[in-house]
N, CA, C and O atoms as a printed pandas DataFrame, in Angstrom:
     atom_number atom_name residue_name chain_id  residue_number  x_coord  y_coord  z_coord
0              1         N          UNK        A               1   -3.155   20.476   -2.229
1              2        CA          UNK        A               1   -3.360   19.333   -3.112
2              3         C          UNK        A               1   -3.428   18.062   -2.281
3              4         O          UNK        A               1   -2.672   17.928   -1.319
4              5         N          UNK        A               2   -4.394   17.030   -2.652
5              6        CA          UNK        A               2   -4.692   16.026   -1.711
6              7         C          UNK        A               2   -3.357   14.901   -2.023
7              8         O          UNK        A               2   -2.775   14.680   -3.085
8              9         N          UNK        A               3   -3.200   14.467   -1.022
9             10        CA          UNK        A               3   -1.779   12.936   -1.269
10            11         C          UNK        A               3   -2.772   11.920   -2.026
11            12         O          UNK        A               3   -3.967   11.631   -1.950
12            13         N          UNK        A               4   -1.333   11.410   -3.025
13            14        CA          UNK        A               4   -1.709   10.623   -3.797
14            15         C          UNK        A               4   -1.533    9.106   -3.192
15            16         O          UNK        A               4   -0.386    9.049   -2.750
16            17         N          UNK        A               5   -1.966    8.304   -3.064
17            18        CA          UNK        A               5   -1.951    7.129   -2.829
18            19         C          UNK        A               5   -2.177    5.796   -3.624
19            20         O          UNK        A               5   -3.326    5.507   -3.958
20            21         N          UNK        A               6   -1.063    4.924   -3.959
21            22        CA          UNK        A               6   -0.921    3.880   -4.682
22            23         C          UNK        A               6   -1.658    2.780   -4.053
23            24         O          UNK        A               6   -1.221    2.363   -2.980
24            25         N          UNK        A               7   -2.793    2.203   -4.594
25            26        CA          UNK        A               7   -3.500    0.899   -3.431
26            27         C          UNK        A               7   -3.513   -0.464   -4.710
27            28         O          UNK        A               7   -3.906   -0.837   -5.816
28            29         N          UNK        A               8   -2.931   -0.692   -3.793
29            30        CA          UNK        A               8   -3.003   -2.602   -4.922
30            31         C          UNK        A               8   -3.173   -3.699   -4.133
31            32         O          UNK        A               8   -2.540   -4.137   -3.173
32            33         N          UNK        A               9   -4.231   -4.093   -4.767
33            34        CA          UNK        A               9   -4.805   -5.568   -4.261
34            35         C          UNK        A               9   -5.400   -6.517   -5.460
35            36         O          UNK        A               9   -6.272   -5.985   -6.147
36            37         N          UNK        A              10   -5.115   -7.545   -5.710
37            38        CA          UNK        A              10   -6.106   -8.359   -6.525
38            39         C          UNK        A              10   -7.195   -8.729   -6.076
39            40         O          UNK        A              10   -7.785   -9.646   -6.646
40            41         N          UNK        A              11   -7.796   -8.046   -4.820
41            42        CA          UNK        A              11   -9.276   -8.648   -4.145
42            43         C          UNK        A              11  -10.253   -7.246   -5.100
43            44         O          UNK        A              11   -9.840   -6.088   -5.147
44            45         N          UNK        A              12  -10.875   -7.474   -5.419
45            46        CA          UNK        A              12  -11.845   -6.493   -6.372
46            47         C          UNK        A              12  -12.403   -5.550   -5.671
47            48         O          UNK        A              12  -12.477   -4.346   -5.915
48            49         N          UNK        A              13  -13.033   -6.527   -4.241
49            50        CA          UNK        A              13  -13.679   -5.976   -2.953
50            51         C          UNK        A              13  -13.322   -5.103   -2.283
51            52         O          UNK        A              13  -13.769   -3.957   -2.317
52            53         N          UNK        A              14  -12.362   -5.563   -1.491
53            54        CA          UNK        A              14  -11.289   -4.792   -1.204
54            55         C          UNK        A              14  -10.688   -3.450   -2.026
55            56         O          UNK        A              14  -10.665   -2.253   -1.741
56            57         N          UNK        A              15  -10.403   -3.918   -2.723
57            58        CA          UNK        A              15   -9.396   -2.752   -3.731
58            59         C          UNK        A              15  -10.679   -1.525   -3.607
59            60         O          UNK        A              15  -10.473   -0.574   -2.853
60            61         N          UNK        A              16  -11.810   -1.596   -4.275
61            62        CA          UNK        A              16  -13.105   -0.714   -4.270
62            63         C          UNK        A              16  -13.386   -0.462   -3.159
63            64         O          UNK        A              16  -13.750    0.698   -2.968
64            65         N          UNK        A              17  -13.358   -1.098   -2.347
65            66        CA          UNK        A              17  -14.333   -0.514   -0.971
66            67         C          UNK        A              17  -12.844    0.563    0.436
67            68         O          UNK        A              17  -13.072    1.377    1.331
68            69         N          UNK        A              18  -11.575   -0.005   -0.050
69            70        CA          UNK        A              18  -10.611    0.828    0.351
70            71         C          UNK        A              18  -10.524    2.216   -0.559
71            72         O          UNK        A              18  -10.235    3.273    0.002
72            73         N          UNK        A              19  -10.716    2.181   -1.602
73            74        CA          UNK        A              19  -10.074    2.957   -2.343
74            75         C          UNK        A              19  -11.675    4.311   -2.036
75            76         O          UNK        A              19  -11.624    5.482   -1.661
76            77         N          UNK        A              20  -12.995    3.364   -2.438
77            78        CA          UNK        A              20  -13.942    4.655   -2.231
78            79         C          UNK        A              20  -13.527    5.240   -0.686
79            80         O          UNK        A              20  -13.486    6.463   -0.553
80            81         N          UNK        A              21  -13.226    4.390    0.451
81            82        CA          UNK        A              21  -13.278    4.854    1.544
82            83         C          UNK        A              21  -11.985    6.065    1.851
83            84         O          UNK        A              21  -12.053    7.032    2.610
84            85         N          UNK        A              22  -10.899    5.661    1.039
85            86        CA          UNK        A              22   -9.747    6.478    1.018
86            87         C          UNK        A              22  -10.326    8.281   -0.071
87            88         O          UNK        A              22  -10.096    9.477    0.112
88            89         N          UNK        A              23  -10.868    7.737   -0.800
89            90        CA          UNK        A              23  -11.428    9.219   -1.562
90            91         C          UNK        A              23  -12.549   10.079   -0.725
91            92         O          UNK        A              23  -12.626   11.292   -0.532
92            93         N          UNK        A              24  -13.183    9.260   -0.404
93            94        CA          UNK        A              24  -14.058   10.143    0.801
94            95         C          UNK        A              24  -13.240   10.888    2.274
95            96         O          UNK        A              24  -13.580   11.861    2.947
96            97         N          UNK        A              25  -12.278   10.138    2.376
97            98        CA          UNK        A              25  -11.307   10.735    3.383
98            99         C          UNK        A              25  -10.448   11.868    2.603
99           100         O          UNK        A              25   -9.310   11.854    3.073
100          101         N          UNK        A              26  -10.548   12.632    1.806
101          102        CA          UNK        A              26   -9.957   13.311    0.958
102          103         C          UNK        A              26   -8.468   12.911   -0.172
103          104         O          UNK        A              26   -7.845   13.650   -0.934
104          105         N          UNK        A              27   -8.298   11.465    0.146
105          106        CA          UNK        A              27   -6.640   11.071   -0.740
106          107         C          UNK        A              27   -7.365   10.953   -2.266
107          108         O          UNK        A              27   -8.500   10.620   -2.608
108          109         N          UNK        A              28   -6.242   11.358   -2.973
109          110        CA          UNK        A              28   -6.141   10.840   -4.374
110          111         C          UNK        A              28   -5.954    9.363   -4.587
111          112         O          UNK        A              28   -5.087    8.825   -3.899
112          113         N          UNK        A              29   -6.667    8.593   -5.473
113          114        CA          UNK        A              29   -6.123    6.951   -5.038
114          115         C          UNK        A              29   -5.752    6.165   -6.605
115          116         O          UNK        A              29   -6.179    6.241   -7.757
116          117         N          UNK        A              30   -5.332    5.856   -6.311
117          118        CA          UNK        A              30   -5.071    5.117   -7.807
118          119         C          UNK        A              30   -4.859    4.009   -7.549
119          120         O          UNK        A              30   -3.984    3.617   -6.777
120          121         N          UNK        A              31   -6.016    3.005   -8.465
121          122        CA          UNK        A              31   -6.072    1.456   -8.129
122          123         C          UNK        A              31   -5.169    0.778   -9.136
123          124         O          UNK        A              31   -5.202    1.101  -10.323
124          125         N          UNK        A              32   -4.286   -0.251   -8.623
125          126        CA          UNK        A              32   -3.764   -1.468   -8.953
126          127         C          UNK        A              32   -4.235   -2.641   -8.946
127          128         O          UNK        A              32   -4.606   -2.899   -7.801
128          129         N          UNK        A              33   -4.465   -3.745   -9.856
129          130        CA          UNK        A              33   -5.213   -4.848   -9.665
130          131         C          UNK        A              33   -4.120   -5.890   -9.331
131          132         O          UNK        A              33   -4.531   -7.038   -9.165
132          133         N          UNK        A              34   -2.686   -5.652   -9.195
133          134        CA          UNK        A              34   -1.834   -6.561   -8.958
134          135         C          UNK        A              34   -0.553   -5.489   -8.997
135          136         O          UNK        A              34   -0.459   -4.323   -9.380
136          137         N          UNK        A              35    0.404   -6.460   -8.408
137          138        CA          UNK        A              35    1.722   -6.277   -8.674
138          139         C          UNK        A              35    2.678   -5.311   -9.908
139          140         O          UNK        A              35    3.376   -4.298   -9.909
140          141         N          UNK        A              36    2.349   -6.017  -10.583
141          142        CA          UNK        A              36    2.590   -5.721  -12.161
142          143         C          UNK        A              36    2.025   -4.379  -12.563
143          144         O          UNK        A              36    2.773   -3.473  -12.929
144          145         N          UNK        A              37    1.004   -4.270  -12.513
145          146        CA          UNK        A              37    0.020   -3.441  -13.008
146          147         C          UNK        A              37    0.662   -1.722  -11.950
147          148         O          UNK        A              37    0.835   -0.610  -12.449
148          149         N          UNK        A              38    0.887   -2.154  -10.335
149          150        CA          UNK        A              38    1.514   -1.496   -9.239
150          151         C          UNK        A              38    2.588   -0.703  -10.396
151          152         O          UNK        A              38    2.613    0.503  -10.641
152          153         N          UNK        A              39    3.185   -1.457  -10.819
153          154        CA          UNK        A              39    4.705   -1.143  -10.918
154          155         C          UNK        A              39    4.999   -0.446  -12.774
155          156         O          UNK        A              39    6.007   -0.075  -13.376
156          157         N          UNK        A              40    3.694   -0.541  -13.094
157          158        CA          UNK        A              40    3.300    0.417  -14.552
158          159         C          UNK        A              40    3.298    1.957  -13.913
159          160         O          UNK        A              40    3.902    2.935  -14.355
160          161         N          UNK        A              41    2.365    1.871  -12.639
161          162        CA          UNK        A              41    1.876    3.106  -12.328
162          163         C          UNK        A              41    2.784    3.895  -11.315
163          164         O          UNK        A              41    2.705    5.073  -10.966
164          165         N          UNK        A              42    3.576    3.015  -10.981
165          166        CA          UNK        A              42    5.105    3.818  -10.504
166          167         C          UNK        A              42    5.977    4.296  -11.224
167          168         O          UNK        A              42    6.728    5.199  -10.854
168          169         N          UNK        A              43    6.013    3.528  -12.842
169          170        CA          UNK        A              43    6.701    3.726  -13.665
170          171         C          UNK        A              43    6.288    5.124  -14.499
171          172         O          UNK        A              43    7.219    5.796  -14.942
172          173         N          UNK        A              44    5.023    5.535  -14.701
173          174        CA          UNK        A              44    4.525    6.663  -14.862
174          175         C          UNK        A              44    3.665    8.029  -14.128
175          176         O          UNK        A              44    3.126    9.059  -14.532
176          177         N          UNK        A              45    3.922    7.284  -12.689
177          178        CA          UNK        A              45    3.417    8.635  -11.682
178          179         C          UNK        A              45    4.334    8.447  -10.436
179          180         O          UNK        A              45    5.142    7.616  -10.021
180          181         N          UNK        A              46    3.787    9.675  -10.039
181          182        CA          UNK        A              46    4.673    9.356   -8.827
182          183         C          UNK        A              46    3.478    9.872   -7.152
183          184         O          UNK        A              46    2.877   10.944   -7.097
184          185         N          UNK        A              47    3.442    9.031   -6.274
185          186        CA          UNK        A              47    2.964    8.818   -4.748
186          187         C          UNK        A              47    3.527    9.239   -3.626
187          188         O          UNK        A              47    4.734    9.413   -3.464
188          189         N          UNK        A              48    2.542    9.438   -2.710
189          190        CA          UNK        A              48    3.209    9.702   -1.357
190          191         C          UNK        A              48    2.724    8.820   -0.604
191          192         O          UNK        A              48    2.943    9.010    0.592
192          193         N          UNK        A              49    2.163    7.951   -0.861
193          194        CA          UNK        A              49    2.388    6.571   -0.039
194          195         C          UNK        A              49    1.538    5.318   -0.977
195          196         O          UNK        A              49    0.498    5.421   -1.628
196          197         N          UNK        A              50    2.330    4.264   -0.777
197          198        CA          UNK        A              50    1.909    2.898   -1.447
198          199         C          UNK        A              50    1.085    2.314   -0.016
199          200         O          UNK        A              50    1.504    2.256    1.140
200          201         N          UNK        A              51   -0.263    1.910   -0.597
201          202        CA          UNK        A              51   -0.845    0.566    0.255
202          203         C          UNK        A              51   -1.671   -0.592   -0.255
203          204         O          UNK        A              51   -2.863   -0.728   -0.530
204          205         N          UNK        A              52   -0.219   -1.664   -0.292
205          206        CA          UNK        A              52   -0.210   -2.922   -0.615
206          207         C          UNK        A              52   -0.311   -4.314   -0.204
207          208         O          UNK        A              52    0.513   -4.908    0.491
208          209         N          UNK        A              53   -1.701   -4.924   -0.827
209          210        CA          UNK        A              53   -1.574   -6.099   -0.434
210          211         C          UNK        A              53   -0.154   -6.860   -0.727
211          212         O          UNK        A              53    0.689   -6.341   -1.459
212          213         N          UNK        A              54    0.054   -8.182   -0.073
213          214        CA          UNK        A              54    1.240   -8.578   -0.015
214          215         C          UNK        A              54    1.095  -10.099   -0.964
215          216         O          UNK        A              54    1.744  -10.090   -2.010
216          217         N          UNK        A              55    0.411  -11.188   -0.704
217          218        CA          UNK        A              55   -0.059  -11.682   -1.578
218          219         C          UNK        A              55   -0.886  -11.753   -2.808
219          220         O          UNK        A              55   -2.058  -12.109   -2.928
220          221         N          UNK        A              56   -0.136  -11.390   -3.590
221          222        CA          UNK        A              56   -1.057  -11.619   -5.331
222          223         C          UNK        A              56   -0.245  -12.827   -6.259
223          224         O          UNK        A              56    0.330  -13.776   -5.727
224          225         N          UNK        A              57   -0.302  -12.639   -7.541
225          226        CA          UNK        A              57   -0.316  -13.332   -8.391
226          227         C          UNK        A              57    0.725  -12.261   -9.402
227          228         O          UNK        A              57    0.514  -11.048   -9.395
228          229         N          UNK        A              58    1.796  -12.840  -10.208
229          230        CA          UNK        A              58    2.113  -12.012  -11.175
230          231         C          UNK        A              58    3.717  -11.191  -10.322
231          232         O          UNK        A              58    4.875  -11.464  -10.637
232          233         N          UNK        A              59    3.388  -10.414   -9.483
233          234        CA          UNK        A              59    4.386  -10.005   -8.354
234          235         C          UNK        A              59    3.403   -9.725   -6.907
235          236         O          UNK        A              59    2.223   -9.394   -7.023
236          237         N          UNK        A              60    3.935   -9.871   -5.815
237          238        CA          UNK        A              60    3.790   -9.660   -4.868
238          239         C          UNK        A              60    4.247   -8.574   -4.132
239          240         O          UNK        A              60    5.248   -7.991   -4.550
240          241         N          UNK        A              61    3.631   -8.138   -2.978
241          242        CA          UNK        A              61    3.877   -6.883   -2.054
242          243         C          UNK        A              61    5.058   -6.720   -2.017
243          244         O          UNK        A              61    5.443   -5.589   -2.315
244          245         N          UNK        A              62    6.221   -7.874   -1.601
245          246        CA          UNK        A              62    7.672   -7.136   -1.423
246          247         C          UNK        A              62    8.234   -7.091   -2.711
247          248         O          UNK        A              62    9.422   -6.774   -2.765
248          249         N          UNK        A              63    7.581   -7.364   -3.873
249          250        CA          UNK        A              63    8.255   -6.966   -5.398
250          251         C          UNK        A              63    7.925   -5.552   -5.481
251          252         O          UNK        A              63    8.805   -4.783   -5.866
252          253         N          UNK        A              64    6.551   -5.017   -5.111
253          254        CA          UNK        A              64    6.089   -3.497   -5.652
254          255         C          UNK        A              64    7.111   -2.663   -4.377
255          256         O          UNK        A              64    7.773   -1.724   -4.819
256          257         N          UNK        A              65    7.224   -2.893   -3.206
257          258        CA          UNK        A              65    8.603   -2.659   -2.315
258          259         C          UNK        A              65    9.449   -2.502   -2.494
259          260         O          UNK        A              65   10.051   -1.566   -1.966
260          261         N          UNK        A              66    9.995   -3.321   -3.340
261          262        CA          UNK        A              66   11.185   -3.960   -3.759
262          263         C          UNK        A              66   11.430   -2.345   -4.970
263          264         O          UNK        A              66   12.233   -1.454   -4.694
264          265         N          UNK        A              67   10.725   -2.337   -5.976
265          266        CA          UNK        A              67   10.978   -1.757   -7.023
266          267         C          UNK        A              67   10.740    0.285   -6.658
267          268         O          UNK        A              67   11.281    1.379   -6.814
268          269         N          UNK        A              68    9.549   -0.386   -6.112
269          270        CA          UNK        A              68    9.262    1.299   -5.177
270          271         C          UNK        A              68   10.269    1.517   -4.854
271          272         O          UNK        A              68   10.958    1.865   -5.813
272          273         N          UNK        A              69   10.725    1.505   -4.051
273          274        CA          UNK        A              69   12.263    1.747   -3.005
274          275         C          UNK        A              69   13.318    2.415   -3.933
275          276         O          UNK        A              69   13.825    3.466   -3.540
276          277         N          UNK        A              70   13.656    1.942   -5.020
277          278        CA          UNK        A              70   14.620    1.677   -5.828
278          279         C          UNK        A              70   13.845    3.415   -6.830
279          280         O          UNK        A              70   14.359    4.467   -7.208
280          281         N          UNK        A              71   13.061    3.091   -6.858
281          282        CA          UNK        A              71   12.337    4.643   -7.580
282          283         C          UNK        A              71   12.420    6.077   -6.887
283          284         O          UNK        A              71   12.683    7.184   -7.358
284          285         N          UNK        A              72   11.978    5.490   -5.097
285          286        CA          UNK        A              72   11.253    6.591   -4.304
286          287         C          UNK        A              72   11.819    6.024   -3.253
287          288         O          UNK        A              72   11.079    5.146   -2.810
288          289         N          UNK        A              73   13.319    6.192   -2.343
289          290        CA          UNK        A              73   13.823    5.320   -1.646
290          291         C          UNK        A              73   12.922    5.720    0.105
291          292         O          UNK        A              73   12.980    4.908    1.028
292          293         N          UNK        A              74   11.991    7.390    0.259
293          294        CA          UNK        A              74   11.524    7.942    0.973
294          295         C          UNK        A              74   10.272    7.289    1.123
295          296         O          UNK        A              74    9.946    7.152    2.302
296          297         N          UNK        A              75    9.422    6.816    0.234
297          298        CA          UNK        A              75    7.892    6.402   -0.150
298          299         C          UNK        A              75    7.616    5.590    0.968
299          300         O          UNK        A              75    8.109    4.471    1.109
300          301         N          UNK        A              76    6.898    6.082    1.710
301          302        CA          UNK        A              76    6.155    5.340    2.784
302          303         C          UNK        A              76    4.571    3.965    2.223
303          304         O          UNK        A              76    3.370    4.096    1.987
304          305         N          UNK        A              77    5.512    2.845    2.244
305          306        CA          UNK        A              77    4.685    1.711    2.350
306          307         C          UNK        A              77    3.925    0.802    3.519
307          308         O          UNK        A              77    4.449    0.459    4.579
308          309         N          UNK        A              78    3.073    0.606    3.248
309          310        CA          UNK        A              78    2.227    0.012    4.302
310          311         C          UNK        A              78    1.375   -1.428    3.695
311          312         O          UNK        A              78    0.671   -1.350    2.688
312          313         N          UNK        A              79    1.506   -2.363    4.250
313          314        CA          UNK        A              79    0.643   -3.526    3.727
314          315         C          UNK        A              79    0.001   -4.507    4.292
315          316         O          UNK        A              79    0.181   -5.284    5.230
316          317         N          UNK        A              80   -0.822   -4.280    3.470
317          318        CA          UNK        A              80   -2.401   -5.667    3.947
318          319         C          UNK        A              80   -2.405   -6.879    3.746
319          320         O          UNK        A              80   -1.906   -7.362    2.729
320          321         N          UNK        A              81   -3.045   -7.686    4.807
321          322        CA          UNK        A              81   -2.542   -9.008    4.377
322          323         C          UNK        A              81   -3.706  -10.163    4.936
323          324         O          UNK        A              81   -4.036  -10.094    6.120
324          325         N          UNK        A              82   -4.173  -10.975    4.258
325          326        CA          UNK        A              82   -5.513  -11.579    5.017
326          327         C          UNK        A              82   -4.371  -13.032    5.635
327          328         O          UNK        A              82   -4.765  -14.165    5.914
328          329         N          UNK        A              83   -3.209  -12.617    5.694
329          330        CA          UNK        A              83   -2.650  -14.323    6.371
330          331         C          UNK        A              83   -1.460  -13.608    7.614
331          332         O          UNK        A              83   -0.388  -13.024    7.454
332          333         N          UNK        A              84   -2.179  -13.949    8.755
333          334        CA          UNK        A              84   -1.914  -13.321   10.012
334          335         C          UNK        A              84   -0.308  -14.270   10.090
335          336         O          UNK        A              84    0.187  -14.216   11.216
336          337         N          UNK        A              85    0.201  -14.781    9.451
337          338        CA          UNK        A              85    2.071  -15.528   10.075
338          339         C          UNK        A              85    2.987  -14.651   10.739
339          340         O          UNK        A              85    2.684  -13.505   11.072
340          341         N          UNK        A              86    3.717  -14.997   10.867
341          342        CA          UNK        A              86    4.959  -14.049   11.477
342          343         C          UNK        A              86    5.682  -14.023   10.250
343          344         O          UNK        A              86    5.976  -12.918    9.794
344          345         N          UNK        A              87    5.953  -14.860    9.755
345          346        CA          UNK        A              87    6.779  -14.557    8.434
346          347         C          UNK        A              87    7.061  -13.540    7.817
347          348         O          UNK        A              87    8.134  -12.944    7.905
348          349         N          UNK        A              88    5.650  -13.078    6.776
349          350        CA          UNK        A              88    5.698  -11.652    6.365
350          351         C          UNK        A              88    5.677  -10.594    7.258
351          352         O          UNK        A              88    5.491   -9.529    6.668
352          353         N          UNK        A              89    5.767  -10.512    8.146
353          354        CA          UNK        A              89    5.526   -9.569    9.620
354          355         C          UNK        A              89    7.052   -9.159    9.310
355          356         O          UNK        A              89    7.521   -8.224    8.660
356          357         N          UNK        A              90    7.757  -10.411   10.157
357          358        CA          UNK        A              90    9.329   -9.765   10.033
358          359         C          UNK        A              90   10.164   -9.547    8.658
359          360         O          UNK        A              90   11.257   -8.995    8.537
360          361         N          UNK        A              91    9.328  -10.147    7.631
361          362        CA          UNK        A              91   10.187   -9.649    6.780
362          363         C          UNK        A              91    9.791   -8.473    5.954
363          364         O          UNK        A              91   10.497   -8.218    4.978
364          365         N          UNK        A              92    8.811   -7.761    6.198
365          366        CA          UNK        A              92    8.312   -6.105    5.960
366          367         C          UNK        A              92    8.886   -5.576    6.853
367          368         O          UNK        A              92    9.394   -4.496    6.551
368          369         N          UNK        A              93    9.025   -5.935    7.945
369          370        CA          UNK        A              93    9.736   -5.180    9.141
370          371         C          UNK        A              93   11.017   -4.854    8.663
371          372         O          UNK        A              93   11.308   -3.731    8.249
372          373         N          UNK        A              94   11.752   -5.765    8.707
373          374        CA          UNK        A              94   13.593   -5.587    7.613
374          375         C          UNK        A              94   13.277   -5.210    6.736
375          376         O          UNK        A              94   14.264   -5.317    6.008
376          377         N          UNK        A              95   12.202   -4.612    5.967
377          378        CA          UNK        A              95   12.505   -4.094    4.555
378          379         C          UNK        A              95   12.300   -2.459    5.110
379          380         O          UNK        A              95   13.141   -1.670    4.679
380          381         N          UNK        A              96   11.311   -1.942    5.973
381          382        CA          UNK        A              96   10.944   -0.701    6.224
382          383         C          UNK        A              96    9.758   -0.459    6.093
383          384         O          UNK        A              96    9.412    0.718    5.988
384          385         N          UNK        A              97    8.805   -1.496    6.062
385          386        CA          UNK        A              97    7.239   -1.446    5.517
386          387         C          UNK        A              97    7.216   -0.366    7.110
387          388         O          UNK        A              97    7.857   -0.600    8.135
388          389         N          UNK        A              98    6.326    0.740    6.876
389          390        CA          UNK        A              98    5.880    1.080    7.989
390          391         C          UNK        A              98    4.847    0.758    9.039
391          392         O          UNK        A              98    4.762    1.253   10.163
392          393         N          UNK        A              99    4.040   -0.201    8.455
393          394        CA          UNK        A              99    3.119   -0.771    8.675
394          395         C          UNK        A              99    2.726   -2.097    8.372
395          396         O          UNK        A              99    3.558   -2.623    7.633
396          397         N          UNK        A             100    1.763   -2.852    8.661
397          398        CA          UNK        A             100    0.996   -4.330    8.371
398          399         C          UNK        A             100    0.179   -4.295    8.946
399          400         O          UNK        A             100    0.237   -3.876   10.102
400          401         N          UNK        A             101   -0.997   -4.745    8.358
401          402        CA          UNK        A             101   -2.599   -4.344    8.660
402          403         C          UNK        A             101   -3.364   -5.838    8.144
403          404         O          UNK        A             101   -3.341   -6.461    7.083
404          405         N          UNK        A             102   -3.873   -6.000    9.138
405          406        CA          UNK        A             102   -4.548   -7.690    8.656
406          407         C          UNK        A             102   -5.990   -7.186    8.417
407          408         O          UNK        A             102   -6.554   -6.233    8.955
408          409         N          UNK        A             103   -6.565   -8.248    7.265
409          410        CA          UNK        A             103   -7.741   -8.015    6.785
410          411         C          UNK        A             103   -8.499   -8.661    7.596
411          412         O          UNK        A             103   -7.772   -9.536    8.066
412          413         N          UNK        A             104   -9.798   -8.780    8.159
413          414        CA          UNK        A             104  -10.372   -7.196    6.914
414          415         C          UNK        A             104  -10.117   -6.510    8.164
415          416         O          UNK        A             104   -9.913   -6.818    9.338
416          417         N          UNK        A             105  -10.216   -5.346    7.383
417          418        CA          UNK        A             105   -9.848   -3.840    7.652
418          419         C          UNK        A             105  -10.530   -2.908    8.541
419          420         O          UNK        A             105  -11.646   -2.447    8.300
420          421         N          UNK        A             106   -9.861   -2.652    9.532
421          422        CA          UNK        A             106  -10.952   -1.812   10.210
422          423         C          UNK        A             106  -10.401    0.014    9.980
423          424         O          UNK        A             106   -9.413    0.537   10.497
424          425         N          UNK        A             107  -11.167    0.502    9.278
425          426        CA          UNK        A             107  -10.817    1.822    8.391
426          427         C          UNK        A             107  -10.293    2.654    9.133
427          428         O          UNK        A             107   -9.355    3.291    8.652
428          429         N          UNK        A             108  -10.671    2.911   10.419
429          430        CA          UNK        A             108   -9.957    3.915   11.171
430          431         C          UNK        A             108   -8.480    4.007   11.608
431          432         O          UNK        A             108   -7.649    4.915   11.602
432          433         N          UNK        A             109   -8.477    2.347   12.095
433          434        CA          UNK        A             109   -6.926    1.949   12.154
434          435         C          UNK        A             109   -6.154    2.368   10.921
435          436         O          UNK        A             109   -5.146    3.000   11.238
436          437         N          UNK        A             110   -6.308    2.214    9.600
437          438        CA          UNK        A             110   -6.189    2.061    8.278
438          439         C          UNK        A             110   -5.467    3.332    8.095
439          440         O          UNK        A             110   -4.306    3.506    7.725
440          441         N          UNK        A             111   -6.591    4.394    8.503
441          442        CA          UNK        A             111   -6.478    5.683    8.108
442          443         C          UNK        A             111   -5.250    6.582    9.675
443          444         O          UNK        A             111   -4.279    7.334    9.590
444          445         N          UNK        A             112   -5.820    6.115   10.623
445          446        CA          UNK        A             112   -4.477    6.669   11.182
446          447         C          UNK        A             112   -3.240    6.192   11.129
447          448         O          UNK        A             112   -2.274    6.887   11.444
448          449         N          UNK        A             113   -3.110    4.611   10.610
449          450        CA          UNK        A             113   -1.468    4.722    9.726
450          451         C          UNK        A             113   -1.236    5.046    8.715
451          452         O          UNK        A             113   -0.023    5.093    8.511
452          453         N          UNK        A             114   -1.875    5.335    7.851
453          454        CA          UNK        A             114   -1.466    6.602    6.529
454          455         C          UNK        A             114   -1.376    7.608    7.067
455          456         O          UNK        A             114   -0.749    8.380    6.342
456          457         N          UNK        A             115   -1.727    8.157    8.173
457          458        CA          UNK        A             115   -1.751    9.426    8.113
458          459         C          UNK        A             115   -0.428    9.630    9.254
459          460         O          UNK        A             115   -0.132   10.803    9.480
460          461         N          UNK        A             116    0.162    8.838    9.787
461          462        CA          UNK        A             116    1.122    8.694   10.980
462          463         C          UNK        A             116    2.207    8.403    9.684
463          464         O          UNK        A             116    3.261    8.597   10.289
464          465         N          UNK        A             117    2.537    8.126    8.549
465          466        CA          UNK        A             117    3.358    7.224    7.673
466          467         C          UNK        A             117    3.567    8.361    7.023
467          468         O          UNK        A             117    4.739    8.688    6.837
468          469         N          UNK        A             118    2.410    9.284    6.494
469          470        CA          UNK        A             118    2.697   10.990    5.591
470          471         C          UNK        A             118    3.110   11.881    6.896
471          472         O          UNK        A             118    4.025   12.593    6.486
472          473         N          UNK        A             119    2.938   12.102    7.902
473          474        CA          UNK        A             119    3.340   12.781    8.339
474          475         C          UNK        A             119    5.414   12.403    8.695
475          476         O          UNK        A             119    6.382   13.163    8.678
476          477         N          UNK        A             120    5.303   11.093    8.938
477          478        CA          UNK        A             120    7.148   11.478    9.253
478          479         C          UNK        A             120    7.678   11.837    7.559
479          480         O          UNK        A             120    8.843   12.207    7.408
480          481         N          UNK        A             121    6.898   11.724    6.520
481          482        CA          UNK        A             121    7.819   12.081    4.988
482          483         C          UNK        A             121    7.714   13.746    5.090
483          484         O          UNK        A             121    8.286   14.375    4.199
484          485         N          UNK        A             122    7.084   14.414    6.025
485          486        CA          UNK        A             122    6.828   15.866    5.723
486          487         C          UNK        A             122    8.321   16.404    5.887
487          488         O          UNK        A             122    8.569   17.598    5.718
């Protein structure tokens, strides 16, 4: 059975052009248009890895973190971010984000940290 993967972004672009690229790589994907919306679809499914933008509107990356964790304390998160600071850097770092990936995206990188992030949950 293929891994399911939680992807939330409020970029439209993004969200579609990760998510077709993640289904052609064989994952199951299930799109989030925000925060909120993230945290419906945690509330009624369950993932083997979240990949989340960090800035939205409504809740943000370390809220769907935040609440993930608390659901799935194992769930390997990883998140995107088009604002290169140190800020959110170290503070995904102290939370356990396994990753941070600045936009735009270069897919291969993308795809060998999902796939480095499912392999330590095996």
């Amino acid at each position: 059975m293929a891994e399911r993967i939680l992807l939330v972004d409020d970029d439209p672009l993004s969200l579609r052009s990760i998510s077709l690229f993640l289904g052609e790589e064989g994952y199951q994907v299930q799109e989030a248009h925000d925060g909120m919306e993230a945290l419906d679809c945690l509330k009624n499914d369950s993932f083997d890895l979240i990949l989340s933008d960090i800035f939205m509107p409504r809740c943000n990356g370390f809220g769907v973190l935040e609440e993930a964790k608390k659901m799935s304390p194992h769930i390997p998160v990883i998140f995107i971010t088009a604002y290169p600071t140190s800020d959110p850097r170290t503070k995904a770092s102290s939370l356990g984000v396994e990753a941070l990936i600045l936009k735009p995206l270069l897919f291969e990188d993308l795809l060998e940290k999902i796939q480095r992030a499912l392999k330590r949950e095996e």
